[in-house]
VOGU-3710 file (C-alpha; in Angstrom, 3 decimals, decimal comma):
1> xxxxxxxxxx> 3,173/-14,538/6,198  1,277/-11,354/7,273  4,046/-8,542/5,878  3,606/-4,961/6,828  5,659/-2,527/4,102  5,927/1,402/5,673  6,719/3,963/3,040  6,928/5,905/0,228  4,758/5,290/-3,137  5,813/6,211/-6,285
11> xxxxxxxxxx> 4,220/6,049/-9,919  6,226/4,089/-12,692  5,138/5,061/-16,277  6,565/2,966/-18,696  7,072/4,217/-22,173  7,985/1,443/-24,746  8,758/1,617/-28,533  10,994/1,216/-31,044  13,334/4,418/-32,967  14,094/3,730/-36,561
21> xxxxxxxxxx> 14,328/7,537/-37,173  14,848/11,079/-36,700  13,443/13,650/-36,066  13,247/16,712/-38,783  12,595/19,061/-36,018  15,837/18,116/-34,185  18,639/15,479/-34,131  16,478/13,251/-31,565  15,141/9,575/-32,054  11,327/9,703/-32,659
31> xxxxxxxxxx> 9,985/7,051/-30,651  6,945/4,795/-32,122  4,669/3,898/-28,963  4,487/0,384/-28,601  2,653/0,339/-24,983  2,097/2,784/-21,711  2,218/0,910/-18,895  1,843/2,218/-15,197  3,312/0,037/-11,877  3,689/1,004/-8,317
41> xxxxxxxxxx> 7,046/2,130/-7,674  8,883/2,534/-4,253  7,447/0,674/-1,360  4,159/-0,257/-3,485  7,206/-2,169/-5,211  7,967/-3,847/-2,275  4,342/-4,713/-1,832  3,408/-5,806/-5,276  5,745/-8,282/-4,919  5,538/-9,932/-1,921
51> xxxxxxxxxx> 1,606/-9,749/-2,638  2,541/-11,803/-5,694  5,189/-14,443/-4,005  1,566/-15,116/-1,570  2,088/-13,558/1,107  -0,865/-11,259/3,154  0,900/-7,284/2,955  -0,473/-4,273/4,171  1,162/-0,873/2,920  1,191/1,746/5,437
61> xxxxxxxxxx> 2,230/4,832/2,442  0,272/8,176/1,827  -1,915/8,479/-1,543  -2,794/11,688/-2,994  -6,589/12,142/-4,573  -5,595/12,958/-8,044  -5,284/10,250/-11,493  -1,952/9,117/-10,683  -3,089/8,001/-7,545  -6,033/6,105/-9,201
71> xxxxxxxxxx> -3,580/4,584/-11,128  -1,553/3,639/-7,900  -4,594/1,493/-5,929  -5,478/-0,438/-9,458  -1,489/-1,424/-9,447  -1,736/-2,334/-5,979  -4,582/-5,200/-6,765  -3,993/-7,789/-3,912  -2,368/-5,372/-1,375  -4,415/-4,142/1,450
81> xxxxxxxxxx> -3,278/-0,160/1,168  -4,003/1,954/4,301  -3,017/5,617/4,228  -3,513/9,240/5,941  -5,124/12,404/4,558  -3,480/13,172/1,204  -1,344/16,431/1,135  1,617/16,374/-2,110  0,558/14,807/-5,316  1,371/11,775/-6,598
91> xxxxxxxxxx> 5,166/11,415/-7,105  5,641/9,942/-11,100  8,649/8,563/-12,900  8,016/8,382/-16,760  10,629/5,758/-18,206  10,825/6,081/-22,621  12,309/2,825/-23,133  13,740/1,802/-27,192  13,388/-1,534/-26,980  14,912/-2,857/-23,214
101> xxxxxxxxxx> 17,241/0,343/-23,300  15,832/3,523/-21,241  16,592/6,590/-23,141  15,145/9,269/-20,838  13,249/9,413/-17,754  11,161/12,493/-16,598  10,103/13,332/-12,805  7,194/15,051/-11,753  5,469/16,116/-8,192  8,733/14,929/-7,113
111> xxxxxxxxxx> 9,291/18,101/-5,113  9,704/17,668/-1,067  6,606/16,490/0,608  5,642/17,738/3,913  5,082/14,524/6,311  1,944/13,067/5,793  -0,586/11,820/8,962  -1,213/8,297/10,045  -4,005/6,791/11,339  -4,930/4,480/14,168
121> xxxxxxxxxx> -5,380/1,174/11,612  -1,955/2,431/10,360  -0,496/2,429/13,455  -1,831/-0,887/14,362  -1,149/-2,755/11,069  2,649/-2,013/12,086  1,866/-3,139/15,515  0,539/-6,582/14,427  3,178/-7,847/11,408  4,727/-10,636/11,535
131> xxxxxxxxxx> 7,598/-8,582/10,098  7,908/-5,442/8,991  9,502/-3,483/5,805  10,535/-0,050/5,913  10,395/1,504/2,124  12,169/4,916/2,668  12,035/7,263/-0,847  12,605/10,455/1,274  8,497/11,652/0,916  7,991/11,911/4,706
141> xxxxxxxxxx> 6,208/9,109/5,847  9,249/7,489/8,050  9,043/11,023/9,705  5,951/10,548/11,173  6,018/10,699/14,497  3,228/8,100/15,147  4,411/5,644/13,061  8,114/6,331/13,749  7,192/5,549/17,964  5,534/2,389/16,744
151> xxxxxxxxxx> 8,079/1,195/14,649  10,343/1,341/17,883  8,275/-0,036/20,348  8,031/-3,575/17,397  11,656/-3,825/16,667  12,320/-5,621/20,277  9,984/-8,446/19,243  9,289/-8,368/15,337  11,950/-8,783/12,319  12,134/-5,089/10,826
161> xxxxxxxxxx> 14,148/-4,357/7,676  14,432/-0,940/6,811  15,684/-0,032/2,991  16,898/4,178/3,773  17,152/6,976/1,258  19,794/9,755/1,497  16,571/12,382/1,754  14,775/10,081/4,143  14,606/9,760/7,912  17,629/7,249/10,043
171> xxxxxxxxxx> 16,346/3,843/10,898  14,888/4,007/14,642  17,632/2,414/16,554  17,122/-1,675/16,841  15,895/-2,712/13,943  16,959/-5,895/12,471  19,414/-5,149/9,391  19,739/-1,539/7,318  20,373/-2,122/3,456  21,352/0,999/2,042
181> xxxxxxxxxx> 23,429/0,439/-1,568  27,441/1,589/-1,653  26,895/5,182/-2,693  24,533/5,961/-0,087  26,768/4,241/2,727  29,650/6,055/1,278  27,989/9,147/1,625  26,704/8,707/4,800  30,298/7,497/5,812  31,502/10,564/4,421
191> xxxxxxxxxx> 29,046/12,818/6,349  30,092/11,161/9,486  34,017/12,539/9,156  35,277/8,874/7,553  37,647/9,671/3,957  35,376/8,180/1,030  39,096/7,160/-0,583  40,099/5,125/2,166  36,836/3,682/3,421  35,295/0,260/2,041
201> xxxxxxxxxx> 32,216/-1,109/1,779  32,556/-2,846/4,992  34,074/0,131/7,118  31,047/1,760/5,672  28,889/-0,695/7,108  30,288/-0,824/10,680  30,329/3,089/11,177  26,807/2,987/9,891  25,385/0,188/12,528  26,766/2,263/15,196
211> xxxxxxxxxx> 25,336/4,936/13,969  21,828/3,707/13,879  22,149/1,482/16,448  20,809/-1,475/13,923  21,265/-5,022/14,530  23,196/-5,124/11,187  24,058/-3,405/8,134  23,933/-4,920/4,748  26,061/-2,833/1,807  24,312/-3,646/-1,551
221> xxxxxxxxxx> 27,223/-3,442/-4,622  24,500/-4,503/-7,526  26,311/-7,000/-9,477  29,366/-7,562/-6,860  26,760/-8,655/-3,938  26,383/-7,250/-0,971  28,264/-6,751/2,239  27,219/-7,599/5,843  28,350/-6,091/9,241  26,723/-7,740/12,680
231> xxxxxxxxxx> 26,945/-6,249/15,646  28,921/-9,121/16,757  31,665/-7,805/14,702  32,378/-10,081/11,670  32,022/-8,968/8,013  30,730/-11,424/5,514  30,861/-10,849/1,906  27,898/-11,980/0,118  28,920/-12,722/-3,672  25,770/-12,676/-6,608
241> xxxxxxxxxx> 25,596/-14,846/-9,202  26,019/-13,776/-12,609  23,201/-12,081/-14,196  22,769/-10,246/-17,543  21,070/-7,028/-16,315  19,008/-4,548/-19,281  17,458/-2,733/-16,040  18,591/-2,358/-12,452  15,167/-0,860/-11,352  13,875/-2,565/-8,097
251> xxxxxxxxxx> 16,652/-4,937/-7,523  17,057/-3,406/-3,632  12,958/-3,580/-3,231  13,301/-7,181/-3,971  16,174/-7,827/-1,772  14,743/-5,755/1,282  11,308/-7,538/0,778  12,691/-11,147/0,503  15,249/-10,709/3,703  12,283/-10,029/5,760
261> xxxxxxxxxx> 10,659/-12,782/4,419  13,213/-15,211/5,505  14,125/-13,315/8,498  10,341/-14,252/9,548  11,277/-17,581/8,757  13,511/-17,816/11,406  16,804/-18,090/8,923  19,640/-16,634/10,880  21,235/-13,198/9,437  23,486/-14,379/7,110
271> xxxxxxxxxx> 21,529/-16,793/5,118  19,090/-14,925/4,926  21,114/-12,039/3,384  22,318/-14,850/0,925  19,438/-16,185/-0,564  17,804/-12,528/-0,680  20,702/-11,089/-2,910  19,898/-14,319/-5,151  16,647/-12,937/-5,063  17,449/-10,299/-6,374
281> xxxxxxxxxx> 19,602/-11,555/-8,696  16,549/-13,695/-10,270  14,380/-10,831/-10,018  16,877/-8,950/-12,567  17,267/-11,889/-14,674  13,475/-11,982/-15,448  13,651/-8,244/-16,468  13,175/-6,514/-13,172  10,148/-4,440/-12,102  9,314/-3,927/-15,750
291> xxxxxxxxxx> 8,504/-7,205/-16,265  6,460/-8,048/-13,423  3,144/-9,463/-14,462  -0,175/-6,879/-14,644  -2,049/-6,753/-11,862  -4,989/-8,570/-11,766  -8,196/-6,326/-11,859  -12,257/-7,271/-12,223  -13,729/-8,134/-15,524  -15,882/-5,761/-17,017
301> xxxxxxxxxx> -18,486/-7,887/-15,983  -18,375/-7,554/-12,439  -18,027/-3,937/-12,368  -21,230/-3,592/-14,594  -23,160/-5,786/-12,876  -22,159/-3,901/-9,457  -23,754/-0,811/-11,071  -26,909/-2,094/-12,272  -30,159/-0,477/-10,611  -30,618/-1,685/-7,276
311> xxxxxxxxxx> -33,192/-4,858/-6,155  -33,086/-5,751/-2,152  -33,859/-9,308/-3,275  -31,236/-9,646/-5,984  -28,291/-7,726/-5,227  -26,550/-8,988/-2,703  -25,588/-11,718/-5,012  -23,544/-9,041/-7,115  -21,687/-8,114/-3,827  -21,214/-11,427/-3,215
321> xxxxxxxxxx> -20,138/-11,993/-6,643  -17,534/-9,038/-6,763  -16,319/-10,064/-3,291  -15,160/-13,612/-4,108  -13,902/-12,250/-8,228  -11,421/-9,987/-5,760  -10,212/-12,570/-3,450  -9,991/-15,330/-6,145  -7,663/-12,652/-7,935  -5,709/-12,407/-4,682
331> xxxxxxxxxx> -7,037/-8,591/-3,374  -8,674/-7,612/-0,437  -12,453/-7,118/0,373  -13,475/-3,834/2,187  -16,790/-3,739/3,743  -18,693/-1,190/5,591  -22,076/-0,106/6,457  -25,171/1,758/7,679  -28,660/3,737/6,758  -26,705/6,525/4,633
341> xxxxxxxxxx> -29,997/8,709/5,035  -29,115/12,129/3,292  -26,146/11,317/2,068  -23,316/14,243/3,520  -19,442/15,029/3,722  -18,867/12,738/6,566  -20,453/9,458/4,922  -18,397/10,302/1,447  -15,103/10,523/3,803  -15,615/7,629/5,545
351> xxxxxxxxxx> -16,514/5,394/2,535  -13,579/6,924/0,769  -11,052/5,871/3,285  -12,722/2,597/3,660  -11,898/2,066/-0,196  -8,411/2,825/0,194  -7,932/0,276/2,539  -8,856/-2,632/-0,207  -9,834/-3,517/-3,798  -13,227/-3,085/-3,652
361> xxxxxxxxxx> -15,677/-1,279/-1,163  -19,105/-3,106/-0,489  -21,608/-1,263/1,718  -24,166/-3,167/3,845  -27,231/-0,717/3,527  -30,161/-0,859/5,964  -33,647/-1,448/3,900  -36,169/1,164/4,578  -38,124/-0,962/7,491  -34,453/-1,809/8,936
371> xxxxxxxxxx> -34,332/1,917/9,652  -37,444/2,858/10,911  -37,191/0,408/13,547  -33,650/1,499/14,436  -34,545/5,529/13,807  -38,298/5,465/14,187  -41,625/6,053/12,113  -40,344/9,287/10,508  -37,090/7,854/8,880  -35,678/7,325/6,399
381> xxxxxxxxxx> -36,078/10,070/4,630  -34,935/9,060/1,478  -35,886/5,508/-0,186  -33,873/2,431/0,011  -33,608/2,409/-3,719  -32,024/6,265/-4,129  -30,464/5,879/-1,385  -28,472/2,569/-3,038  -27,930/4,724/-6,476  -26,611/7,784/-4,443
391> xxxxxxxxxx> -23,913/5,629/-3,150  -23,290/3,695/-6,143  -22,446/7,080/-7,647  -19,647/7,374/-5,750  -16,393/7,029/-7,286  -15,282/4,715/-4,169  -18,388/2,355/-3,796  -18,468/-0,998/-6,218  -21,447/-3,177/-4,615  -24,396/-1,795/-2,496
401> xxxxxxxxxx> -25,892/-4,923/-0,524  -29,501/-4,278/1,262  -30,760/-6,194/4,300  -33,555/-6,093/6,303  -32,523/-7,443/9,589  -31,249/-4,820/12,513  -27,405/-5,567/12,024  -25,640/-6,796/9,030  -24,254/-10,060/10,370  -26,139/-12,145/8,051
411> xxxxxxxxxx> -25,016/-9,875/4,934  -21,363/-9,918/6,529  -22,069/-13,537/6,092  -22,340/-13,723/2,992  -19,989/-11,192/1,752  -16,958/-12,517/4,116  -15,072/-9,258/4,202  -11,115/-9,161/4,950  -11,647/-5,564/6,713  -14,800/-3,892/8,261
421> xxxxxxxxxx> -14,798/-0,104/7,939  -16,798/1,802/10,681  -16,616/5,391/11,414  -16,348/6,639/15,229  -14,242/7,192/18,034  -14,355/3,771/19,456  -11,777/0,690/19,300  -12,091/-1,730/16,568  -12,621/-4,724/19,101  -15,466/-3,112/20,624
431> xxxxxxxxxx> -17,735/-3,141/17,251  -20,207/-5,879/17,585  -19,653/-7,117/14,121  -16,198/-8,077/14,940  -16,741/-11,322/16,506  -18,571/-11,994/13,129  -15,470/-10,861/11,273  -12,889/-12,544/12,927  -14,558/-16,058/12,139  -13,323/-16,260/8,910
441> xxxxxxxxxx> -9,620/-13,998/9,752  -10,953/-10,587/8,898  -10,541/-7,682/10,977  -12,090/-4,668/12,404  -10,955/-1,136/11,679  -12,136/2,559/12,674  -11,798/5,529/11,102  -11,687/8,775/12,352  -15,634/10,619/12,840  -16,497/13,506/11,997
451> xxxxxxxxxx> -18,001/15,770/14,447  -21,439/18,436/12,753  -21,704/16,241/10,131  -24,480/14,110/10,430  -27,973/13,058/8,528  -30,459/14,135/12,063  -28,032/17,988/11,934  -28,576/17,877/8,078  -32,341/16,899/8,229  -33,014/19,662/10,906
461> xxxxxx> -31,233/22,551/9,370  -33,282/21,134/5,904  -36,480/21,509/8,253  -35,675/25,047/8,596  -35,794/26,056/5,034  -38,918/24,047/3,811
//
């Protein structure tokens, strides 16, 4: 099922160890390190899991540039991540854990965020779900006005399931079902002039559907179940089985996550709420997010072999290599391309954003007599072979593949992207490589150009200096 998860990303540290001891500085446990581990939190929960049950997600978040970020798109291994310019760090949630018992937890960049930008694959990755899950953990990105206009022109004709936060943004009105958990509905019921001490989960839930004007409203209780109020009228209670619980963490991600599955699946509102609370219920039993498995990543192997000097008649079978290591691990392929003659600002911004789209960024280069007949006798400036270990210095690039021919259809070929990256002001449908693309289910996408940046603007103001 093609799943697109709108949110908020957070970063889960994970401190593990044992305390036998205390500390002579102060009456505190000293905790012996057993293991660090880092996991998307928030909606790259939502993601990380549904990536894992099979299904094809996109996250529409916003992703800062600094390490916990990088730490962020490696967790996110198999989900196709699309996201705006950065502008807050990285939200992170440190856990010290003694054994399966959290001790103490501390927060940082976890100050408001102003609301971050979308962008036109953003925007259309909402547009095209099958369904659609709303991740709200109050950073801004459900304030967006873009995405926010899109997200109500789908919820006529695609399942939308929108998980709120108290510092978050209301559901558009007509989505398919709200879940917020009993204190937040409380709260909210509270805000909205109803008396906490005489209100119930279900009143809760029928002043909040009229309030958002959702199609329904299901109350999460944690171990009691959930609550569910149509807009026909009827309440159903939705009893969870028994679980022993050591962590509660991500129990609502997987319940939001697995009602849109089976709301895709046609299963009529009430079922579906059903088996998604034993969803969750499972998900708890097996330890919760802590214990979901690593994410998959590329061996050592690869990634060397993707950095090894460049040979036009030998290296595209390292991009093809690293392309099919990432899909057999279940992430996405990100291809782009060009003549990257004098490499500048606008070339590194483009392939950046390109590489946040995936789980690897390959880049179709132009041999040297591929661009003088597209530029003429006096280009390139700057050899095929530098120009390959320029890019391949780039933080962002993993595979540089060279061809010879005028357009990379044959190297697309070969490499079978999921998503070709092309900088400019047109419409995705309107590159010629996207017939090419589409053979094999990938698809097209544009990001935004940048105007005075360019290699003829850079070569001529170079001219002027020599």
């Amino acid at each position: 099922m093609r799943i697109t998860v709108v949110g908020d990303v957070l970063l889960d540290v994970d401190i593990n160890g044992a305390a036998t001891r205390l500390s002579p500085d102060a009456p505190v446990p000293v905790v012996d390190v057993a293991g660090i581990r880092r996991r998307a939190g928030g909606a790259g929960l939502v993601a990380t899991v549904l990536a894992q049950d099979g299904h094809d997600v996109t996250l529409v978040t916003a992703l800062s540039d600094d390490d916990g970020a990088s730490h962020l798109r490696r967790a996110l291994a198999g989900v196709s991540v699309l996201t705006g310019e950065p502008l807050a760090p990285t939200p992170t949630k440190t856990r010290v854990r003694i054994g399966t018992h959290p001790m103490v937890r501390f927060d940082e960049g976890c100050a408001p965020a102003p609301v971050p930008s979308s962008t036109p694959a953003m925007l259309a990755a909402i547009a095209s779900a099958e369904v659609v899950v709303v991740a709200d953990y109050g950073r801004g990105i459900t304030a967006n006005t873009a995405i926010r206009a899109t997200l109500a022109e789908v919820v006529g004709r695609t399942p939308v399931v929108w998980d709120p936060h108290p510092a978050g943004s209301e559901p558009v009105p007509g989505v398919a079902v709200v879940t917020p958990n009993l204190p937040e509905a409380l709260a909210s019921a509270k805000a909205g002039g109803l008396d906490p001490a005489r209100t119930g989960p279900g009143e809760a839930a029928q002043h909040l559907r009229e309030k958002w004007q959702s199609g329904a409203v299901l109350v999460t209780r944690g171990e009691h179940g959930a609550v569910l109020f149509e807009a026909s009228g009827g309440t159903v209670a939705i009893p969870a089985p028994r679980t022993s619980v050591s962590d509660p963490c991500g129990a609502g991600d997987r319940l939001a996550g697995s009602l849109a599955v089976y709301l895709g699946l046609g299963l009529e509102l009430p079922e579906a709420a059903a088996r998604a609370v034993e969803d969750a219920s499972a998900f708890l039993a097996k330890g919760g997010a802590a214990a979901l498995p690593e994410a998959p990543g590329v061996s050592p192997a690869v990634e060397l072999s993707s950095r090894e000097p460049i040979r036009a008649d030998s290296h595209i079978h390292d991009g093809v290599q690293l392309a099919q290591t990432i899909r057999d691990a279940g992430g996405t392929v990100v291809a782009t391309g060009g003549c990257f003659d004098l490499l500048h600002a606008g070339h590194a911004r483009t392939l950046a954003a390109a590489r946040s789209m995936g789980d690897c960024l390959v880049v179709c280069l132009n041999s040297d007599e591929s661009v003088r007949r597209l530029k003429g006798a006096h280009r390139p400036i700057v050899s095929v072979e530098d120009r390959a270990e320029l890019l391949l210095a780039l933080e962002c690039v993993d595979a540089v593949v060279i061809f010879d021919e005028d357009t990379p259809e044959a190297c697309l070929t070969g490499i079978r992207p999921d998503i070709w990256v092309k900088g400019g002001d047109y419409e995705p449908d309107e590159l010629p490589e996207a017939r090419v693309v589409a053979g094999w289910g990938g698809r097209c996408v544009t990001v935004p150009f940048h105007p005075a940046r360019s290699t003829s603007g850079l070569a001529a103001a170079l001219a002027k200096v020599s």
